[in-house]
N, C-alpha and C positions, 0 to 999 in steps of 0.2 A: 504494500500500500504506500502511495506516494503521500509525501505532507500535503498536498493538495486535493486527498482523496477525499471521500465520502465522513459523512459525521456520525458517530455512533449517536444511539438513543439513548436519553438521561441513563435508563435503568436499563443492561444488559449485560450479560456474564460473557466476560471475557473468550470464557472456553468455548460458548458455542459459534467464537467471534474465528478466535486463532485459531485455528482448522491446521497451519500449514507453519512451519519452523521459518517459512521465508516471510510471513506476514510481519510487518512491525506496524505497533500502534502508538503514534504523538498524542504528545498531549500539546495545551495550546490554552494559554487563559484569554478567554473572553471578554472579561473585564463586567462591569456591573451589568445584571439581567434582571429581567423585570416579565411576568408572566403577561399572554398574550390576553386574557383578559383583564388586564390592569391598564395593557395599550385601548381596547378598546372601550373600555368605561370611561378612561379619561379624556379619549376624543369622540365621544358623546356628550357625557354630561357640562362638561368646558362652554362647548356653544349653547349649549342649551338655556342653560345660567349664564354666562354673558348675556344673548340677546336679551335676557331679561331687564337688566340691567337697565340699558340703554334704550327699552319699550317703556319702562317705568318714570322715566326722565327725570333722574335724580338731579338732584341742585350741582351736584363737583360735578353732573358730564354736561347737561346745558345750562346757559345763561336763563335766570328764574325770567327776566323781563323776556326774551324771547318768546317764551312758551305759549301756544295756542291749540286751538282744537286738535285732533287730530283727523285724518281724514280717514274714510273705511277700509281703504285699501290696506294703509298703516297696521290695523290691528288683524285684518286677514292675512297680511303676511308674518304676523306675531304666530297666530295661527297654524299657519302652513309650518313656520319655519321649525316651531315647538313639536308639531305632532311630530314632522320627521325625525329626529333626536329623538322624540321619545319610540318611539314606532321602533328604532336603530337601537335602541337601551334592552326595550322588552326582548327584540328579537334573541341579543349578546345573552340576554339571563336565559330566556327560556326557548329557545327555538336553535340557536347554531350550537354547534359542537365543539367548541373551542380548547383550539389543540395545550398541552399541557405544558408545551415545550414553552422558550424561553427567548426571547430577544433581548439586542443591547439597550441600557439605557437610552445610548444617544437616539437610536430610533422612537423613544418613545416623547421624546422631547422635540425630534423633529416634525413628527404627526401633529403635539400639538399645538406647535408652534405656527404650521400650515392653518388649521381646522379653528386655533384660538384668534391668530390672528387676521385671518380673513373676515370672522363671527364678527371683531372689533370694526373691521371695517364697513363693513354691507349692513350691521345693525347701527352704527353712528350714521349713516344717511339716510338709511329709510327712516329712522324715527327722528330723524331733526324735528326741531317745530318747522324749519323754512324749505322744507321736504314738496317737491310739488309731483302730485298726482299724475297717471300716466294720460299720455296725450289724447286719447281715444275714450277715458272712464269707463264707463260700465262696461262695452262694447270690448276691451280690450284685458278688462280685470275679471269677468265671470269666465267668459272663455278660457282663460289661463288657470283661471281658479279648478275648474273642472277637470283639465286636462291634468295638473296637477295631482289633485283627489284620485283619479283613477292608475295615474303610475303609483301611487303610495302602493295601492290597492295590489297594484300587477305586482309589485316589487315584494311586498309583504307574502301572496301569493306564491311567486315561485318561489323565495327562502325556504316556506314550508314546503314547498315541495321536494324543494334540492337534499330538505333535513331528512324528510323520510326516504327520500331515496339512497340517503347514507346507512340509514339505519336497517336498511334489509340489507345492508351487506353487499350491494347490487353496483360497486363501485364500477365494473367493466360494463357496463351497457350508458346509453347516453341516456340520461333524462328525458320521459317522453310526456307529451301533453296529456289531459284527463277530461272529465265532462266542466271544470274550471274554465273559464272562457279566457280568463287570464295565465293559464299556463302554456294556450293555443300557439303561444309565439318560439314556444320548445321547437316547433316542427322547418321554423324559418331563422334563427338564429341560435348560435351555443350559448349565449350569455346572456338570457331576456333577463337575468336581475338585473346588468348593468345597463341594459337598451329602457328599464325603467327606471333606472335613478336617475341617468343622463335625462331622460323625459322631465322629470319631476325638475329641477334644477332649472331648464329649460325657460320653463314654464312660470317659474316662479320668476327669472331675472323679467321676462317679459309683462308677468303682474305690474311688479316694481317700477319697472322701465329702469333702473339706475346700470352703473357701470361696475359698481363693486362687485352686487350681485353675478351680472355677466360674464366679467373678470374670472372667478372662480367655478360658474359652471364652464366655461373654456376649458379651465386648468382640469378641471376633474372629469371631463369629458376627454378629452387626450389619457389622460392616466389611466381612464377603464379603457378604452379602446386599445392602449398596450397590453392590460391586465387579460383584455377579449381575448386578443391574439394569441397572449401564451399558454391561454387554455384551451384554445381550440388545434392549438398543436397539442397536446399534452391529447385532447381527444381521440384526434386522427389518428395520432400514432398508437394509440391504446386500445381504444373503443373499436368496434368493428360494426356498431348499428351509427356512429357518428357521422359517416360518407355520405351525406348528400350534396347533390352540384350545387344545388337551389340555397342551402344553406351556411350563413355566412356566421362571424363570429359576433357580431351587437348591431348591426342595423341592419334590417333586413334588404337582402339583394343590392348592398353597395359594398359594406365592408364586413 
């Protein structure tokens, strides 16, 4: 085994490792580790409590004389923005399977550093008091509202679906759709959770109209759209029901 080889598992006996006199196993400190449900609790719950924050409109984040109405958009994207997070908390407790293993600190600090400090961003301008409303109103904030609501829905959908298909053990076959109308997108793309979160995000900058917002669905829309791709190799090359032409990796019939 080269220093560059493979990582053994936390907990495994050596002997059923070394098989061979010519095996050598390194060891190699990591440096601080922090479990993978610690990474994702704290870039959940970070945004969540932020936006609060600055929804609230405390005295030290805007000036008291500024302060006016707010407008409805403002608290439907308090809305939107909260359920996601929370929707994202429930799922880490009770729906994924969250591996036991171990990451560095520094990754856990860079997550939230992303996820804390974009929250700071996109929630200090939508709830400004001098925040102005999207150019279109009603016509441009239900629609988005909607389309929003039902990625949550698809998103939260296939999770459960991706959990129980872990849990019969059935890792070598691809996930396949159900009488769920929102699992239907299993049959046109490999990665419909992230074809719905990129939706959801979407949807929400265009609510808002702001830049911040937009900003960040970009950034997180490229990053699944890598995250697509490397699962849909990891498919093809594993899966044997995964081979369809028609079937691409997060939007359907393009990428």
């Amino acid at each position: 085994m080269s220093v560059n080889g493979p990582l053994l598992r936390d907990h495994c006996d050596l002997r059923s490792v070394a098989t061979s006199p010519l095996l050598s196993v390194y060891s190699e400190d990591l440096g601080r580790q922090v479990g993978w449900n610690t990474v994702f609790l704290a870039q959940y719950v970070g945004p969540l409590l932020i936006y609060l924050v600055f929804y609230l409109r405390l005295a030290s984040v805007y000036d008291d004389a500024t302060k006016r109405r707010r407008h409805q958009v403002v608290d439907l994207a308090c809305f939107c923005h909260s359920l996601h997070y929370m929707k994202h908390l429930l799922e880490t407790l009770f729906v994924h399977s969250v591996s036991d293993g171990c990451t560095p600190l520094g990754s856990l600090l860079k997550v939230c550093a992303f996820y804390w400090g974009f929250t700071c961003w996109l929630g200090y301008y939508i709830n400004h008091p001098l925040y102005t409303p999207p150019y279109y109103s009603g016509k441009q904030v239900i629609p988005s509202l909607v389309c929003f609501l039902i990625c949550e829905c698809g998103n939260l959908c296939i999770n459960i679906s991706l959990a129980r298909h872990k849990q019969t053990r059935n890792e070598l076959t691809h996930p396949t759709s159900t009488s769920n109308p929102f699992t239907w997108l299993f049959t046109l793309v490999h990665c419909p959770q992230y074809t719905y979160e990129i939706g959801a995000w979407l949807a929400l900058s265009i609510m808002t109209q702001t830049v911040p917002v937009a900003v960040f669905a970009g950034l997180l829309t490229v990053q699944m759209l890598l995250w697509a791709r490397r699962r849909q190799g990891r498919y093809l090359r594993k899966v044997k029901n995964a081979r369809r032409f028609w079937r691409t990796a997060v939007i359907p019939f393009l990428f």
